[in-house]
N, C-alpha and C positions, 0 to 999 in steps of 0.2 A: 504494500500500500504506500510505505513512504517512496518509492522510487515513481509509481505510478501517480503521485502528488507532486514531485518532481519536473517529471515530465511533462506534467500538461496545466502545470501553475500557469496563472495570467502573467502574459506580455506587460509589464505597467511600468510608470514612470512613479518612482517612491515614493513622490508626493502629491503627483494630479489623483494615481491610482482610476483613473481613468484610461480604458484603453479603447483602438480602433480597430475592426476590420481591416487589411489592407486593400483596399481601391473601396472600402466602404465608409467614408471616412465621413457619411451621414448618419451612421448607427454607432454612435459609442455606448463600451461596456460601461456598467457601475459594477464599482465592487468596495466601495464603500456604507455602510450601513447606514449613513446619516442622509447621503443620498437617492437611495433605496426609500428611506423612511420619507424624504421630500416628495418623491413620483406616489408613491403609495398611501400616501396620507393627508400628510398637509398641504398638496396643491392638488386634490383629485379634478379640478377644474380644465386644466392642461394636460396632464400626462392617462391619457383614456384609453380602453382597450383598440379603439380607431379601426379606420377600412379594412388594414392588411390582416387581422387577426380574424375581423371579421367575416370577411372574404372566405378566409381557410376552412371556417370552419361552421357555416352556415348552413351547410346543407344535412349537417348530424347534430347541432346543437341549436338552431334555429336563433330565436329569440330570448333565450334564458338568460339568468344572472351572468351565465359563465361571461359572455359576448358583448349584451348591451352597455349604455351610457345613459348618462343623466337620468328622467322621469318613467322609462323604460326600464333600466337597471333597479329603481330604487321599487317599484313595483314587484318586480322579479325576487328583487331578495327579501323582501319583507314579506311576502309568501312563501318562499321555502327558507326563512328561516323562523317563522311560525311552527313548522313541523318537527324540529330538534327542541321540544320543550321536553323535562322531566317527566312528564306524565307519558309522551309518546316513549322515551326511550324506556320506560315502566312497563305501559300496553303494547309495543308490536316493534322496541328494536330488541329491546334484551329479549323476548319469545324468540321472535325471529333466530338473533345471534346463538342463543340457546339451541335451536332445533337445527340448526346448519353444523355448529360443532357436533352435537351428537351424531350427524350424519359422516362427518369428517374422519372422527376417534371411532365408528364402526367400519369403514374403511381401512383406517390403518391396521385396527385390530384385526382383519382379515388377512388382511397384508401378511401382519406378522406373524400369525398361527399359519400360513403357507411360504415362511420363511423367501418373501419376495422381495425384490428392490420396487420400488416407489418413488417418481419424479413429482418431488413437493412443489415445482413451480406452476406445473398441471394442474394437482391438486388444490392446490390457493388460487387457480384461477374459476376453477368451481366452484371452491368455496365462496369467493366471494359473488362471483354473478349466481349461485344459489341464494344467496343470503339477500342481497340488496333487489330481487327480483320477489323473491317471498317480501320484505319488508313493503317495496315500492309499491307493487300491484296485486299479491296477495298469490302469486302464480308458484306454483312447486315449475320445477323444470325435469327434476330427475337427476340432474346432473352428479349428485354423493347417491347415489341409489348401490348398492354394494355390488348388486348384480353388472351394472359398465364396468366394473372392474375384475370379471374372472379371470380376463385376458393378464400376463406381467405389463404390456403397454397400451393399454386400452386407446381407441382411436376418441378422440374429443367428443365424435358425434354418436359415438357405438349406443345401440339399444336406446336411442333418442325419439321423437316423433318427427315426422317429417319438420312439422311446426316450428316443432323447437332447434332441431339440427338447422334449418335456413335461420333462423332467429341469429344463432349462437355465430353461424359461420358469417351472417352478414354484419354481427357486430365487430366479429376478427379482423373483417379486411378493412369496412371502416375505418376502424381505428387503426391498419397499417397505413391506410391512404392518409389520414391527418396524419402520423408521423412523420411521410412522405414530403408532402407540404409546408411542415414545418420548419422541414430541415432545407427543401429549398428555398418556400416565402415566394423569393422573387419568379415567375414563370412558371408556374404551376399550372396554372388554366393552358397555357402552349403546349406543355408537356404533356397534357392529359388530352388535349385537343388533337396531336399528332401522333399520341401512341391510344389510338382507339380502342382498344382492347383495356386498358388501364381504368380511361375513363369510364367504361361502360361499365364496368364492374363496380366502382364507384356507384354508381346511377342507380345499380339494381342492387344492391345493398342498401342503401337508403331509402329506396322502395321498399325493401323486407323490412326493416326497420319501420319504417311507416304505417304499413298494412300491420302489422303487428302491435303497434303500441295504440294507433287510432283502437283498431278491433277490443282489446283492452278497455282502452276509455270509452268507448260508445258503450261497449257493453254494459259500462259502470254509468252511464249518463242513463241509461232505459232503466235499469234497478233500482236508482235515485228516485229517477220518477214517480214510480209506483209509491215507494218509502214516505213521500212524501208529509203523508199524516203523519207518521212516527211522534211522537210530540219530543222524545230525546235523542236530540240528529245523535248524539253522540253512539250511540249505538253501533250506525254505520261505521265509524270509525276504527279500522280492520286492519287498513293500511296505506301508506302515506298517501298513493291517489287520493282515499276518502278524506282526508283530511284537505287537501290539497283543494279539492272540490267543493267541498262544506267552508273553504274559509270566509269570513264574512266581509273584511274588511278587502281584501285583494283576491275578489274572485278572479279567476280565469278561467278564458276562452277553451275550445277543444285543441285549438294549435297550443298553445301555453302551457298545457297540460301536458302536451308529447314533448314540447320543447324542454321543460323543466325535467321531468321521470327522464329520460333520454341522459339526460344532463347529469342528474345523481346516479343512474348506474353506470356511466361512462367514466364518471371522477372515482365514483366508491370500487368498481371491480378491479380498476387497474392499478390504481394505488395502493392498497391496500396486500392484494395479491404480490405486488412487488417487493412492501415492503417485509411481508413477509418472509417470502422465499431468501433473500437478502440478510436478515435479524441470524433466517438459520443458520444458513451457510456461516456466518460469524460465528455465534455460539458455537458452534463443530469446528468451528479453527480456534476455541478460546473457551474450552471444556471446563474450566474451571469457573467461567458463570452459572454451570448447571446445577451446582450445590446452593447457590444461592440464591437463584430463582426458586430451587425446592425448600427449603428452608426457609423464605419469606412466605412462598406460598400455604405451607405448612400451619405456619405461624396465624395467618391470615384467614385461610378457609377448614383447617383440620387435615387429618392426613387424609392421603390421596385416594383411599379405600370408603373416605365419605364421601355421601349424593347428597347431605344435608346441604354444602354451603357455596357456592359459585359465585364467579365474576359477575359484580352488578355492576350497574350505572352511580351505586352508593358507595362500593369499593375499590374499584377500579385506582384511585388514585392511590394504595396505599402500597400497590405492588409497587415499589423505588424501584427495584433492580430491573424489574420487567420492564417499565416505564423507561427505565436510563438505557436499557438496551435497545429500544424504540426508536429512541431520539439518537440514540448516536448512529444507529440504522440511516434515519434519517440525514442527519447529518452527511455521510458519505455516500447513501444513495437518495434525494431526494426524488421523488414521485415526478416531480415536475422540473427537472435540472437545469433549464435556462427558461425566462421568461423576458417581458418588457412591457412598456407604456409608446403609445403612439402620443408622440408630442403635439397639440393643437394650434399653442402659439408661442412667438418666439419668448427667448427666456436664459434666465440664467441658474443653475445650480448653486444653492448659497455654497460658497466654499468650494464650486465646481468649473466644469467647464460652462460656455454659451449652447444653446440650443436653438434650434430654428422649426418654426411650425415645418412640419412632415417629418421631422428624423423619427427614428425608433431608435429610442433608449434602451438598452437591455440589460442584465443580469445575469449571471450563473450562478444558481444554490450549490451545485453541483465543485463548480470550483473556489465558490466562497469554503465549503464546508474544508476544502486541503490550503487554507490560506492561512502561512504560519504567523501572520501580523493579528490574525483574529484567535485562532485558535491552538498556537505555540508551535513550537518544532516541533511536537508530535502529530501533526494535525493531520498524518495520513494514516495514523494507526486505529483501531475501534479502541477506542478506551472508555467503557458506560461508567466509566468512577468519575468520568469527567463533570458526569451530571448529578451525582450523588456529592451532597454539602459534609462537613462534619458532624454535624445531627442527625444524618442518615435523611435527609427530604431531598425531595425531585430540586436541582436549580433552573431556574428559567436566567435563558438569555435573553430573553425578547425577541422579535418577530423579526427584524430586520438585520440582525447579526448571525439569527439561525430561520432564515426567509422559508422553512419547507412546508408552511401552508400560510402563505402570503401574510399582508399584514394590512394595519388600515380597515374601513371601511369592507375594505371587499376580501378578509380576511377569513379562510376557510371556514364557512358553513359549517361540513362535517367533521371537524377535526378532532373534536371528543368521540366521534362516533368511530375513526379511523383507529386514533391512539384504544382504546376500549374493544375494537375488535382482534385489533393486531393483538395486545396484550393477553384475548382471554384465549385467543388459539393458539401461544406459547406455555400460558401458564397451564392450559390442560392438555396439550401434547406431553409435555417434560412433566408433566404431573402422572401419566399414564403408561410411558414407555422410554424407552432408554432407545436414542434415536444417532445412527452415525453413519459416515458417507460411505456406497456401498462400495464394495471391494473392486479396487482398481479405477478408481475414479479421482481423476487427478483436478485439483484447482486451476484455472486459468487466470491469468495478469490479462484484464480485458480494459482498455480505457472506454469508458461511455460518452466520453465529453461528447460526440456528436447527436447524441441521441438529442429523440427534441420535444416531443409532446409530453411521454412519460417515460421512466428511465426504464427500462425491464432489465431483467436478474441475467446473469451470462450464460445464456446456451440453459437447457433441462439441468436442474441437481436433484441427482438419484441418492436415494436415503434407503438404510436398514429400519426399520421398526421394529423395534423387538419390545414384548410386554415386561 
């Protein structure tokens, strides 16, 4: 890690710390925090998510928080951040997140009584589009059903329904075409216009996508209907569409509705699954966290042979080690590894460079998190004691030193629900089986710096499960 921090640390001038693209000399990097904290908070007026971001990625996120500005934006998120209240996370995340791990730890446990290897970055990516599909719309997909797995490598879409295998396969390429995009930005539409085959597939992916999330909500718009005497809407409230749908003060349209649901399982399965697979792959290089997470865990819930006591939304905070292993995860793989603001008008960074209406400012969390002026010469190494205080509590850097769910105003949504999931599919794996990489399976030195939407894990890692 320290060499691969090395390697691909910012180009920067010691003191602007401000760097440029070469022949881009409209897009400069921030890798300053304080400048970071200026675009992201205290000037949201100027630095906006603008054309280009929007362009990208219109055609699978539409209109949601993720995309829009000003009156649009402020709409968007004050309805889906309505649905992250304690009472949901009580009624339909913690069930949810509850019924998706049990699905998870019977898989492995099959696993293991057939002394099989298992590709956990497969597995968390089931996990979590099982999870955030039950939560969103209230849909089982199958996807942890024990039986996809008699195969040692089961194919993604094995033993699926037509439905659901186009569903899954059309959310895949989607989401490769935005990373496609991302990483070129500039001629995309050319690209995609000259290589026909690319685009079309595009097309008809977001077709399945469509035909699938409308069918979804219209269905739930005819049931409403009927419901309608109910005298306690509450009732309907199943899963976050109904909530979504029942809000009173920021109703939404049927487009708004695909736009938004689209939008949280597009953020929740791929982050989440990444950071996972990522957290493990650590742990297995740095096995002496595994006593400590059992040990806290212990401490915390009782030993691992009781069903009395589980990861809640109540306790979730008090796993430290679990929690420090998260963020330092984080830290070195962020979900979202470079991001920016499209600049509106011109302007100056306090303490920075000039800006001019159309640059795009950007950022790398990716190589903030190896930047040894922020976080020491060690800053390529996983150290989760980094986050752990002398008291034994979580430390918070703040949001713009450790950027991996943005900051400001439009500062991740779900990020209790992300940190809260990742944390309880550690704490009851390692609570359950004694897990290591399976025989003959070598680490790779992979740099991601170019990655660009979401960061993904390097290549499949294959794991032992043993009970």
């Amino acid at each position: 890690m320290s060499d691969l921090a090395a390697e691909d640390s910012p180009k920067q001038d010691p003191n602007i710390r401000g760097t440029y693209d070469e022949g881009l000399a409209i897009w400069p990097w921030f890798y300053k925090p304080e400048w970071i904290e200026y675009a992201q908070k205290t000037n949201l007026v100027d630095y906006i998510k603008g054309p280009l971001g929007q362009a990208i990625m219109y055609d699978v996120l539409g209109d949601s928080f993720f995309l829009t500005d000003g009156p649009g934006w402020k709409k968007a998120r004050r309805a889906t951040a309505a649905i992250f209240t304690i009472k949901t996370f009580k009624t339909i995340i913690i069930p949810c997140a509850n019924n998706s791990v049990d699905r998870l730890v019977e898989v492995l446990k099959l696993t293991a009584e057939r002394n099989q290897d298992i590709d956990f970055c497969n597995l968390f990516y089931r996990y979590t589009m099982e999870s955030f599909m039950q939560m969103t719309f209230g849909t089982d997909l199958g996807l942890l059903a024990t039986e996809n797995f008699q195969e040692t490598k089961p194919k993604p879409q094995s033993k699926l329904s037509q439905r659901t295998s186009s569903f899954v396969e059309a959310f895949d390429v989607a989401q490769d075409q935005l990373d496609f995009r991302l990483a070129v930005v500039i001629g995309w539409q050319l690209v995609e216009k000259l290589n026909k085959s690319m685009g079309q597939r595009m097309k008809n992916a977001c077709r399945v996508l469509d035909e699938y999330a409308y069918s979804l909500i219209d269905e739930r718009m005819a049931s409403v209907a009927h419901m309608s005497d109910v005298e306690d809407e509450e009732l309907s409230h199943t899963d976050l569409l109904s909530i979504l749908m029942n809000a009173r003060d920021e109703r939404l349209g049927r487009t708004e509705l695909r736009d938004t649901t689209l939008g949280l399982i597009l953020a929740g399965r791929d982050s989440t699954a990444q950071a996972l697979s990522w957290a493990f792959f650590h742990i297995l290089m740095n096995k002496h966290l595994i006593p400590k997470i059992r040990e806290e865990a212990i401490g915390i819930l009782g030993d691992e042979n009781s069903d009395q006591e589980r990861v809640t939304y109540e306790n979730y905070k008090r796993f430290v080690w679990t929690q420090a292993v998260v963020h330092e995860t984080l830290r070195l793989h962020p979900s979202l590894p470079k991001t920016g603001r499209y600049v509106a008008s011109d302007g100056q960074i306090p303490g920075g460079p000039m800006v001019e209406a159309g640059n795009l400012v950007r950022w790398s969390a990716w190589k903030m998190g190896r930047d040894a002026s922020l976080w020491g010469p060690n800053c390529g190494e996983f150290k989760p004691e980094r986050w752990v205080d002398e008291k034994g509590r979580l430390k918070q850097y703040g949001p713009f030193k450790f950027p991996a769910f943005g900051g400001g105003p439009r500062i991740c949504v779900g990020q209790n629900l992300a940190l809260l999931q990742a944390g309880k599919v550690i704490i009851e794996v390692l609570r359950q089986f004694e897990v290591d990489f399976a025989p003959g399976w070598r680490a790779k030195s992979i740099s991601n710096s170019n990655v660009s939407a979401f960061l993904d894990a390097a290549d499949g890692q294959s794991y032992d499960a043993l009970n």
